[in-house]
PAVEXPA-172919 format. One line per 8 residues: number of its first residue (from 1); for each residue x, y, z negated of C-alpha. Coordinates in Angstrom, 1 decimal, padded with zeros to 4 digits. Example, Ala and Ser with C-alpha at 12.3 -4.5 7.8 and 13.67 -1.06 7.14 Angstrom:
1 = 012.3/-004.5/-007.8 ~ 013.7/-001.1/-007.1;
END
This chain:
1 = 077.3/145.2/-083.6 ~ 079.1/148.2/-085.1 ~ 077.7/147.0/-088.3 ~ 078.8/143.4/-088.1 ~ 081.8/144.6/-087.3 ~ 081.9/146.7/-090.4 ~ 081.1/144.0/-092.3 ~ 082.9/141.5/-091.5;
9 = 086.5/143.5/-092.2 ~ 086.0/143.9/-095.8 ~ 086.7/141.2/-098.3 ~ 084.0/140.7/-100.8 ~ 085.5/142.3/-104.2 ~ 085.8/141.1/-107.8 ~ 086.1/136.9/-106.0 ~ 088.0/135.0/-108.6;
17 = 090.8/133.0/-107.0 ~ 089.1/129.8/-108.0 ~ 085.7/130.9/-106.3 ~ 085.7/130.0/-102.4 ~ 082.2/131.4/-100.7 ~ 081.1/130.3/-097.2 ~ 077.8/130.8/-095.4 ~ 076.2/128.5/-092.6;
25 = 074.4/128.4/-090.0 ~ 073.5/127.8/-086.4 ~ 073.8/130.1/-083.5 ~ 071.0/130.8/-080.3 ~ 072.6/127.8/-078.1 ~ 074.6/128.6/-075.2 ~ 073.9/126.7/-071.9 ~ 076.9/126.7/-069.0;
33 = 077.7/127.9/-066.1 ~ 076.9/131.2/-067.2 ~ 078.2/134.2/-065.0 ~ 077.3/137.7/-065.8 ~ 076.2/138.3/-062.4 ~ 073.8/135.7/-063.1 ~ 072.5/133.8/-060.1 ~ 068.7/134.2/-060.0;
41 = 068.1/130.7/-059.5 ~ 070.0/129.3/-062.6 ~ 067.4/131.4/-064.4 ~ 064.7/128.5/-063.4 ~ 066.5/125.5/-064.1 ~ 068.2/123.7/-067.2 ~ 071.9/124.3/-067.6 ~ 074.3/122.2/-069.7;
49 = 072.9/123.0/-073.5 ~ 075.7/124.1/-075.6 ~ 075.5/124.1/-079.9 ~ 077.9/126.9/-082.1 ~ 077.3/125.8/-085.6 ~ 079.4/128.8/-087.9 ~ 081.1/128.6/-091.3 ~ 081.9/132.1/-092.8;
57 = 084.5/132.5/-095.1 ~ 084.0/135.8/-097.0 ~ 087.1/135.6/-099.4 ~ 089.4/136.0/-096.3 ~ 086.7/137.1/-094.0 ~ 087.1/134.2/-091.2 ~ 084.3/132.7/-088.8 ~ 085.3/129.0/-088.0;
65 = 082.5/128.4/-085.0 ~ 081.8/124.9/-084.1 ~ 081.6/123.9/-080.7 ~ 079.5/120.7/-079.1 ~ 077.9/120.3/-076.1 ~ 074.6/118.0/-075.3 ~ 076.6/114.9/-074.5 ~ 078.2/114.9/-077.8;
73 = 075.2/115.1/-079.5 ~ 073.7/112.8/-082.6 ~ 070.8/112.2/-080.0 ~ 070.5/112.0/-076.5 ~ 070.8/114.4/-074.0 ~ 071.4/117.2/-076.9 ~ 068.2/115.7/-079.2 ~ 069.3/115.3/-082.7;
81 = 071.6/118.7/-082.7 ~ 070.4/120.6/-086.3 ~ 069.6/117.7/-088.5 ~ 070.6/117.4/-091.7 ~ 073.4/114.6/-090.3 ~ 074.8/117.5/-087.9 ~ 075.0/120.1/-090.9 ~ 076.6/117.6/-093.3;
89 = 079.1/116.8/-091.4 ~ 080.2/119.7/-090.1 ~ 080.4/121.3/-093.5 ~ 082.3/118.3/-094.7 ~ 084.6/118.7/-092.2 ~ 085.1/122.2/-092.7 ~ 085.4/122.1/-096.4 ~ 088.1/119.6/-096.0;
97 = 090.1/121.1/-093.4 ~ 090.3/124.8/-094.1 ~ 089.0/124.9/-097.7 ~ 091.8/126.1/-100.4 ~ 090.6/123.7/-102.6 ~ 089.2/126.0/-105.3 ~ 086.6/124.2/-107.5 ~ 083.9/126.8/-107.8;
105 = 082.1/127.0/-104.5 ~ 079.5/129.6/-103.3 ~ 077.7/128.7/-100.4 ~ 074.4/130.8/-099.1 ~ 072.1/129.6/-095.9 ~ 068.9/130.2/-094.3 ~ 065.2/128.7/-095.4 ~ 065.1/126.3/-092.9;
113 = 063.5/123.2/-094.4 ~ 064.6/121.2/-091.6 ~ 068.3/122.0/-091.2 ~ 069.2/123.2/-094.9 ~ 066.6/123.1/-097.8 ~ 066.3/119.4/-097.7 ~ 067.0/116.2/-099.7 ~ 069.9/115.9/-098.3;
121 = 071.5/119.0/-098.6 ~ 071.0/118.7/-102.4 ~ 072.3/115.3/-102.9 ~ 075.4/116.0/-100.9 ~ 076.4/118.8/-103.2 ~ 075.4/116.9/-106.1 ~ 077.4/114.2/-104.8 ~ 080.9/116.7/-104.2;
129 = 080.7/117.7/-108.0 ~ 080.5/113.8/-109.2 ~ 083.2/112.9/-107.0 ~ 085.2/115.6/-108.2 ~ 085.0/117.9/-105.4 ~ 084.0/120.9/-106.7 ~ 083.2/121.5/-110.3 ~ 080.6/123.9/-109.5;
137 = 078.7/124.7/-106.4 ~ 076.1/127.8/-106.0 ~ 073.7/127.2/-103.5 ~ 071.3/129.9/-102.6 ~ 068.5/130.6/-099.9 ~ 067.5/133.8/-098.5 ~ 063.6/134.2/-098.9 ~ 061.3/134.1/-096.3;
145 = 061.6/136.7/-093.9 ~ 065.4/137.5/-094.3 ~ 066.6/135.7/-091.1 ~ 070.3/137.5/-090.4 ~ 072.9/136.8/-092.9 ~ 076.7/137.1/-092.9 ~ 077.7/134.4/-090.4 ~ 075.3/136.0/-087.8;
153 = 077.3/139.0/-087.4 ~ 080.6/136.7/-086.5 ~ 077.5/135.2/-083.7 ~ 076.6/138.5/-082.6 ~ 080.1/139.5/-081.4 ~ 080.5/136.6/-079.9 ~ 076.8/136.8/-077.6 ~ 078.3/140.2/-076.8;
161 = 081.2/139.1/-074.8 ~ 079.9/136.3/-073.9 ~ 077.1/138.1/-071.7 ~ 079.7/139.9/-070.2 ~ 081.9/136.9/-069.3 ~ 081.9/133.7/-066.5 ~ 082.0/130.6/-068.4 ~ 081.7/127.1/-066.4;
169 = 083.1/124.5/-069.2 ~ 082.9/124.4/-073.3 ~ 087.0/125.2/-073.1 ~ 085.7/128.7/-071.6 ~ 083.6/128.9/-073.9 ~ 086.0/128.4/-077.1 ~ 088.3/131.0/-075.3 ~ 085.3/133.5/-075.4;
177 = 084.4/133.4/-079.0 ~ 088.2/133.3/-080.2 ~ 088.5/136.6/-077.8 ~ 085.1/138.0/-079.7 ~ 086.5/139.0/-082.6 ~ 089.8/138.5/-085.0 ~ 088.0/136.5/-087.2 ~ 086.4/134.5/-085.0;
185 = 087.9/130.6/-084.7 ~ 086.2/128.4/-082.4 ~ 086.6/124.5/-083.0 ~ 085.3/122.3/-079.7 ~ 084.1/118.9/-081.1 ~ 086.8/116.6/-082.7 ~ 085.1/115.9/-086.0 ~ 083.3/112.6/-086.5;
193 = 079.4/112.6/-087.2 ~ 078.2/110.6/-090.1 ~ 075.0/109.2/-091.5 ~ 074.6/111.5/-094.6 ~ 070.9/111.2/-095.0 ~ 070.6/107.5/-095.2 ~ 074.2/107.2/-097.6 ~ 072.6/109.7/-099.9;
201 = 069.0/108.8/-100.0 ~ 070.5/105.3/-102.1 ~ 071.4/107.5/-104.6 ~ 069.7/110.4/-105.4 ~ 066.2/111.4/-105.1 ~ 065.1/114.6/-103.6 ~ 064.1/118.3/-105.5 ~ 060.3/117.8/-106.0;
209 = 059.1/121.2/-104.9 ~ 062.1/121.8/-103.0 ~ 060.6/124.6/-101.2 ~ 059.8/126.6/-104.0 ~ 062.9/128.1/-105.0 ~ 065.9/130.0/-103.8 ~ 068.7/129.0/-106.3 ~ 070.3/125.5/-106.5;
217 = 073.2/124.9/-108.9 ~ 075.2/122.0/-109.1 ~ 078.0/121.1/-111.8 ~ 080.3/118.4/-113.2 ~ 079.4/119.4/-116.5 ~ 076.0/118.0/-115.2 ~ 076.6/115.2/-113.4 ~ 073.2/114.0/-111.2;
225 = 071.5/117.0/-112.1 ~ 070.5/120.1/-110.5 ~ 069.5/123.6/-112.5 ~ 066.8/125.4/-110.0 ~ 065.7/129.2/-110.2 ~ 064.7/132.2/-108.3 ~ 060.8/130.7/-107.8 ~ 058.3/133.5/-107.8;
233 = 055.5/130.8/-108.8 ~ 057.6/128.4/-110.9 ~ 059.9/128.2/-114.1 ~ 063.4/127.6/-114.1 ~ 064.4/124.2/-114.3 ~ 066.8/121.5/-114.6 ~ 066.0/118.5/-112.8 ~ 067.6/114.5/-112.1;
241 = 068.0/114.1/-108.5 ~ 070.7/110.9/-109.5 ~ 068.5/107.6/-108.9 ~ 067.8/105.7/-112.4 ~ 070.1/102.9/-112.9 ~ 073.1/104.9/-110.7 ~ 076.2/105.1/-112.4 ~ 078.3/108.2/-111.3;
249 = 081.2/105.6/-111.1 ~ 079.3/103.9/-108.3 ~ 080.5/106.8/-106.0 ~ 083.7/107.8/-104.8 ~ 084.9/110.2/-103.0 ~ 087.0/108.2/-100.6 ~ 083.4/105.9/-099.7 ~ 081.5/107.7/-097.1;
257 = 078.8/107.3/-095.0 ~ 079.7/105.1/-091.4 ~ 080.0/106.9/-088.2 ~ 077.4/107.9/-085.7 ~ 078.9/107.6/-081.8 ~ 077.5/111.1/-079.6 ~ 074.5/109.6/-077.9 ~ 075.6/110.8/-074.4;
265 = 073.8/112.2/-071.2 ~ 070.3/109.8/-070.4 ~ 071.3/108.6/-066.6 ~ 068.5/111.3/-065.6 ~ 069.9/114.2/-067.8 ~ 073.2/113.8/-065.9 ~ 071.6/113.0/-062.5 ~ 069.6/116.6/-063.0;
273 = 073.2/118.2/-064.2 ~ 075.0/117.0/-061.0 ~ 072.2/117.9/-058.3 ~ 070.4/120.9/-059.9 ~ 073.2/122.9/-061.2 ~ 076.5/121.8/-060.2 ~ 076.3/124.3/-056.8 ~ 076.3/127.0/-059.9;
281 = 079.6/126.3/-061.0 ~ 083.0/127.8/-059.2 ~ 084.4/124.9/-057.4 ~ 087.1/123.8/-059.7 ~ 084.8/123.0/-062.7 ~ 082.3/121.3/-061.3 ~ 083.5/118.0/-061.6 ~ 084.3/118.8/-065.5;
289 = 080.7/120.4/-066.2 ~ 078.4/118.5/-063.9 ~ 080.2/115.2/-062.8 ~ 078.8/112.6/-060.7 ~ 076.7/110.4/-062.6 ~ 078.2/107.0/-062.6 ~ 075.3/105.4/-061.1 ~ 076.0/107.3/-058.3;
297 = 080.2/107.1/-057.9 ~ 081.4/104.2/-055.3 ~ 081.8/100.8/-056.2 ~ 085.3/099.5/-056.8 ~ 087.2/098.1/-053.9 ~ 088.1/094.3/-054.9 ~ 091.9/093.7/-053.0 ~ 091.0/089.8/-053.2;
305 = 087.8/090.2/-051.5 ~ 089.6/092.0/-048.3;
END
């Protein structure tokens, strides 16, 4: 902790002012109520699942930690959460609410094939510098077996207080990792999900051998293509992920992908919530954490009928 700590107060040196630099990444999930004199039969059961997805700043430093929780979910009942959908549109979000608009954007993330290193990942960030986005954009993987990187410092002071703290509802929960650390921002969900994969996947095609290398770079000098490096097996390339017959005037960046609704709680998800752990939360939150199921609230009184 003393480390992260260390870390995260120093500004990476020699960052042009045109060069913005984030790292991704998704958090352990929390789950609420969570006391930290836990009760021993929470330990047994399945408490409200709750996802922190963070963004890392490292010009300033800043940690911008998004919060959703299972009923807000692409899927149901919290199914769905790390998808290439969730991480796309988070990111978008982020990069245009709190980016400063510099062209030349760094941006470094875990191996995960599912979550990151994908098709969709690639196209999006070829699709920011043909929009005119970004003019550059550095993406680069940590190789297998590095797990921790920058935003996981931000996480780890959060988990610390956290553990020591009685959260009942995601509004706790924000109020814990803001508390964490300076640098810590917590954003509960108010972004819209969209459907990235399928909007991209008309366009471009994905990085054959994808999983082969660490370095992906994307520029408007380049438009549609992607220059790849750091393999330990295969040359450096430069590759087409634009579709044949795709003219970069066909996109714009004002045309996005449609909207996904949150999935909500399955009626037995939320019948579980309401008579398996509602008794865990203090009084007052209970109805905000573990309402009744609708299925289950009385019928409305008709006047006429009385």
């Amino acid at each position: 902790i003393a480390r992260a700590k260390e870390a995260c107060s120093q500004q990476l040196p020699g960052l042009p002012p045109d060069y913005e630099h984030y790292t991704f990444d998704f958090a352990k999930q929390a789950t609420i109520p969570h006391h930290a004199r836990e009760v021993g039969a929470l330990y047994f059961k399945v408490p409200r699942r709750i996802q922190l997805f963070g963004v890392a700043a490292e010009n300033v430093p800043s940690q911008t930690n998004y919060l959703f929780d299972e009923n807000q979910s692409i899927g149901p009942d919290g199914s769905k959460a790390h998808g290439p959908n969730n991480v796309l549109s988070m990111l978008h979000y982020h990069l245009d609410r709190f980016s400063k608009g510099a062209p030349n954007l760094g941006l470094h993330a875990d191996n995960c094939c599912g979550q990151n290193k994908n098709r969709s990942v690639t196209a999006y960030l070829s699709w920011r510098t043909i929009v005119g986005l970004n003019s550059t954009i550095d993406l680069k993987f940590m190789r297998v077996g590095h797990t921790r990187c920058f935003v996981d410092g931000g996480f780890g002071l959060v988990k610390q207080l956290y553990r020591k703290s009685d959260v009942d509802t995601v509004d706790q929960l924000a109020t814990v990792v803001e508390k964490s650390a300076g640098f810590n921002r917590a954003v509960v969900f108010e972004w819209e999900w969209r459907e990235w994969d399928t909007f991209l996947a008309e366009y471009f095609n994905p990085v054959r051998n994808i999983t082969q290398y660490q370095n992906f770079r994307f520029s408007s000098a380049l438009p549609g293509k992607v220059e790849l490096s750091g393999s330990s097996s295969l040359p450096d390339a430069t590759v087409t992920v634009l579709k044949p017959g795709i003219d970069c005037a066909d996109l714009a960046v004002d045309s996005l992908p449609p909207v996904l609704a949150p999935a909500g709680l399955s009626p037995a998800r939320a019948d579980y919530l309401y008579k398996k752990i509602r008794e865990h939360c203090y009084e007052e939150n209970r109805d905000v954490t573990c309402p009744v199921p609708q299925h289950l609230q009385p019928l409305p009184v008709d006047p006429a009928a009385e």
